[in-house]
C-alpha positions as CSV (number, residue, x, y, z in Angstrom):
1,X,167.1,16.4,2.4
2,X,165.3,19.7,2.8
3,X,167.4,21.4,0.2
4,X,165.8,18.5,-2.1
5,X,162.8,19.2,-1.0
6,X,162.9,23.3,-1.5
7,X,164.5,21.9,-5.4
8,X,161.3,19.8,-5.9
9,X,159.0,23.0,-4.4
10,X,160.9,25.6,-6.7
11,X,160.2,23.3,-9.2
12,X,156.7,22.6,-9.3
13,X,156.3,26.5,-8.5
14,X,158.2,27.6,-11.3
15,X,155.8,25.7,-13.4
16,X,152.8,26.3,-11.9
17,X,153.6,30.4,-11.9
18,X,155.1,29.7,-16.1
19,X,151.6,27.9,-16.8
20,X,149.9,30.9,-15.2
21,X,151.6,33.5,-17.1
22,X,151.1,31.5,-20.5
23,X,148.0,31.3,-19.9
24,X,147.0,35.0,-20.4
25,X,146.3,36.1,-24.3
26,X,146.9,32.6,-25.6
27,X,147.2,33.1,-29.8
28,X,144.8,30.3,-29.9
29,X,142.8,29.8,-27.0
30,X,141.0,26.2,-27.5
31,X,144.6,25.1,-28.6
32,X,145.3,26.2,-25.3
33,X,143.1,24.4,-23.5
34,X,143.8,21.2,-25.3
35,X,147.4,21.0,-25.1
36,X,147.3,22.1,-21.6
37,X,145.7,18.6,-20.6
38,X,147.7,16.1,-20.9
39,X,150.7,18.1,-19.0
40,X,148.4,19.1,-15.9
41,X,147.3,15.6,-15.7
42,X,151.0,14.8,-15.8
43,X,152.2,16.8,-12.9
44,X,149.0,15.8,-10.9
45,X,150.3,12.2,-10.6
46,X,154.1,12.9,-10.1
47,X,153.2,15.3,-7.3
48,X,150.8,12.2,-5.8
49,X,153.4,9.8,-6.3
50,X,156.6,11.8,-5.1
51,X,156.4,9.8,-1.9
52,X,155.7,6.5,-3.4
53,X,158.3,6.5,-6.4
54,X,160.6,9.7,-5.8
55,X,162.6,10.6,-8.9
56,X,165.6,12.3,-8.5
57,X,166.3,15.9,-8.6
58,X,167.8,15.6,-12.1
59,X,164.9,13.9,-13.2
60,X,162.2,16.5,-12.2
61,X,164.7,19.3,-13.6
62,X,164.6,17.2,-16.8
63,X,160.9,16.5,-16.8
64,X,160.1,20.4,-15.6
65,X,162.3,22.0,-18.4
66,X,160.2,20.1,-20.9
67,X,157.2,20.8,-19.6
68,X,158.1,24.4,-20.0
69,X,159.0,24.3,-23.5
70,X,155.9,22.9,-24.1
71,X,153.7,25.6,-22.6
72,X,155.6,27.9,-24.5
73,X,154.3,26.1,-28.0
74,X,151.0,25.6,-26.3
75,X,150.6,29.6,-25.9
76,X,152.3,30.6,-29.3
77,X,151.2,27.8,-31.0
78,X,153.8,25.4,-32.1
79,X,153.8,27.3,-35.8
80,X,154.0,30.5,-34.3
81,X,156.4,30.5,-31.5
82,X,159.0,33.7,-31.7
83,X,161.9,31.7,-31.3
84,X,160.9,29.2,-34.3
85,X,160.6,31.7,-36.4
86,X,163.3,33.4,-36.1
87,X,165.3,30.1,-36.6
88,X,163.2,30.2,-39.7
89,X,164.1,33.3,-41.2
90,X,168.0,32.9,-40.2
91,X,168.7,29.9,-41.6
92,X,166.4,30.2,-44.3
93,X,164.2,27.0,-43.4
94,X,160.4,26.3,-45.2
95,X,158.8,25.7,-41.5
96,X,158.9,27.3,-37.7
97,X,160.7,24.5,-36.1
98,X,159.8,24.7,-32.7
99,X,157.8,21.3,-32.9
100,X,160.6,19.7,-34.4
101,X,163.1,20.8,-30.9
102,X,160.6,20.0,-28.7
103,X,160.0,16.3,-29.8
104,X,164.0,15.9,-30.1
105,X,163.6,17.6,-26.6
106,X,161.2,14.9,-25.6
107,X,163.7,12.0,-26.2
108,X,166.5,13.8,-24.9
109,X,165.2,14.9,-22.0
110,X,162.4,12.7,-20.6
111,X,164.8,9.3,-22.1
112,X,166.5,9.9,-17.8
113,X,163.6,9.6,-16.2
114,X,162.4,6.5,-17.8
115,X,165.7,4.5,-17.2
116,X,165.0,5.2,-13.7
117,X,161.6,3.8,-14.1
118,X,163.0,0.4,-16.0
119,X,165.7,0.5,-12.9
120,X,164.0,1.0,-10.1
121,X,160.6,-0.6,-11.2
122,X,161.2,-3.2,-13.0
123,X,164.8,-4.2,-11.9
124,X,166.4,-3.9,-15.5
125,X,170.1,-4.3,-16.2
126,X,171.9,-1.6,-17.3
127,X,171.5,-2.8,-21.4
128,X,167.7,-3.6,-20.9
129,X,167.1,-0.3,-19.2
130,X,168.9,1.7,-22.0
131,X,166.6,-1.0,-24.6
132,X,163.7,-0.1,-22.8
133,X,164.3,4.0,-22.7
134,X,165.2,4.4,-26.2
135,X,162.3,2.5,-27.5
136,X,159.8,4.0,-25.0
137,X,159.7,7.7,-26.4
138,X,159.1,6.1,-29.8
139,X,156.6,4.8,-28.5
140,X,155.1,7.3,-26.8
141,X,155.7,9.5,-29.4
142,X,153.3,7.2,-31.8
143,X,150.9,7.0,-29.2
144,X,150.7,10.9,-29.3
145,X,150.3,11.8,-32.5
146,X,147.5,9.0,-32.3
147,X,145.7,11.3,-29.5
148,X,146.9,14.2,-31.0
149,X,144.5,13.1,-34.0
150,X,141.7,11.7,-32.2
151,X,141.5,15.1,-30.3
152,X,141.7,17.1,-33.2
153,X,139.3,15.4,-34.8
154,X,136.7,14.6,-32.0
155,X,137.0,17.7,-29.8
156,X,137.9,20.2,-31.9
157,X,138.0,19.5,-35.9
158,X,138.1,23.4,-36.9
159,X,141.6,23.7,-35.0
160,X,143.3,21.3,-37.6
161,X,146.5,22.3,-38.5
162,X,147.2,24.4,-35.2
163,X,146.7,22.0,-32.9
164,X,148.9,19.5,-34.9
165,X,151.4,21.6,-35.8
166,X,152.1,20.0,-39.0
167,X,152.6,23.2,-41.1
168,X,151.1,21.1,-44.4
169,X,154.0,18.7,-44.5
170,X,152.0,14.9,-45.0
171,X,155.3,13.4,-42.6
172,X,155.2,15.4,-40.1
173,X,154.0,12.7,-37.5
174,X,156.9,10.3,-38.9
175,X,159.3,13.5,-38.7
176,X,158.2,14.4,-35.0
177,X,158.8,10.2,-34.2
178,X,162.2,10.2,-35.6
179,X,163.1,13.7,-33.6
180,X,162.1,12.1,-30.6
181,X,164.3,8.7,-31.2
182,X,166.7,11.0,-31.5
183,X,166.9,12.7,-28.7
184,X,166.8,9.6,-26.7
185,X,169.8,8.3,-28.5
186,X,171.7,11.4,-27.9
187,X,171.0,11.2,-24.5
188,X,172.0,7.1,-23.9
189,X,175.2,8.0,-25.5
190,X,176.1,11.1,-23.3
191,X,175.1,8.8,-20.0
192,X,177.0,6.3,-21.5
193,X,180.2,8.0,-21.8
194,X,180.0,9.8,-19.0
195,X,179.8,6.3,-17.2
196,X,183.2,5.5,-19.1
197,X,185.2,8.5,-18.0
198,X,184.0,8.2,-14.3
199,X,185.2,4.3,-14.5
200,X,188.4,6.0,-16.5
201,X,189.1,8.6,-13.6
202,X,188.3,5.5,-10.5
C-alpha cells in the first residue's frame, strides 16, 4: 500500500516537474497554452477522484506516459518535434510524424484504463468491455478533432495549422482517427493473449 501510494506521488510529480520544464521557451506559446488545457484539466479530476474510483498503478503509468508525450508535442509543436523529424529525414517520409505516434499512442495506451472503467463501472463482461474500449478512443478521438477545430477557430484562428497539426494534408483528422483505433486494437490483442498464456501456464 504505501509503495502504491509513493508510485501514484512519483507519478503525478514527474508530470507536474515535465509540464514545468516544457513550459519554458515554448516554439509557439498560445499553442502552448491551448493544448496544455485539456491535460491539466485531466489530471485535476483523476487526482480528486483517486479515492473515489482508484485506477491501478498500470493504469496511471499508462495514462502518465501519454500525457508526457503530449507535452512534448505541445512545446515543440506537433510539426516540429526533434524526434519527428528525424523519423522524417531517415526514412525519407513527406511529414514530422509525431502526431501520427501520439494518436496511435492514445489507443494503445489509454484503451487499459478505459476497460477498467467499463469493468468496474459499469459491470461489463469481458467481450463488452473490450467492445466498449476499442470503440471509445474512436470516439474520443472524433470528439477531439471536433474541439480541436472549434478552438482553433474561436480562440485562436491565426494559429491554424500549428495548433492542428495537420501539415496541409485534407485527411489528417480521419488519419489521426484511424491511428488511434489502432492503437486500441493493438493493445486488446496483446491483453488478450496474454490472458491465453496465463490460462496456458495454470
Amino acid at each position: 500500500m504505501v509503495q502504491g501510494k509513493l508510485l501514484l506521488k512519483a507519478l503525478l510529480a514527474w508530470y507536474v516537474l515535465f509540464w514545468i520544464g516544457m513550459s519554458f521557451a515554448p516554439v509557439d506559446g498560445q499553442n502552448w497554452i491551448l493544448s496544455s488545457i485539456l491535460p491539466c484539466l485531466l489530471v485535476a479530476f483523476l487526482v480528486a477522484t483517486h479515492r473515489a474510483f482508484p485506477f491501478s498503478h498500470r493504469s496511471y503509468a499508462l495514462i502518465t506516459l501519454f500525457l508526457t508525450l503530449h507535452m512534448i508535442g505541445a512545446h515543440y509543436t506537433y510539426a516540429q518535434v526533434p524526434f519527428g523529424q528525424w523519423l522524417e529525414s531517415a526514412f525519407e517520409m513527406s511529414r514530422n510524424p509525431f502526431d501520427r505516434i501520439v494518436h496511435f499512442c492514445f489507443g494503445l495506451l489509454l484503451t487499459y484504463p478505459l476497460l477498467e472503467v467499463f469493468v468496474r463501472l459499469a459491470n461489463a463482461g469481458a467481450a463488452l468491455a473490450s467492445y466498449l474500449s476499442f470503440m471509445t478512443p474512436l470516439g474520443l478521438s472524433s470528439l477531439w478533432e471536433v474541439l480541436e477545430s472549434w478552438v482553433a477557430r474561436l480562440v485562436s484562428p491565426q494559429l491554424g495549422d500549428a495548433y492542428l497539426g495537420s501539415q496541409g494534408d485534407i485527411w489528417d483528422a480521419q488519419k489521426d482517427m484511424a491511428a488511434a483505433v489502432l492503437g486500441s486494437l493493438l493493445c486488446l490483442l496483446v491483453l488478450a493473449a496474454a490472458r491465453s498464456l496465463r490460462r496456458q501456464t495454470v
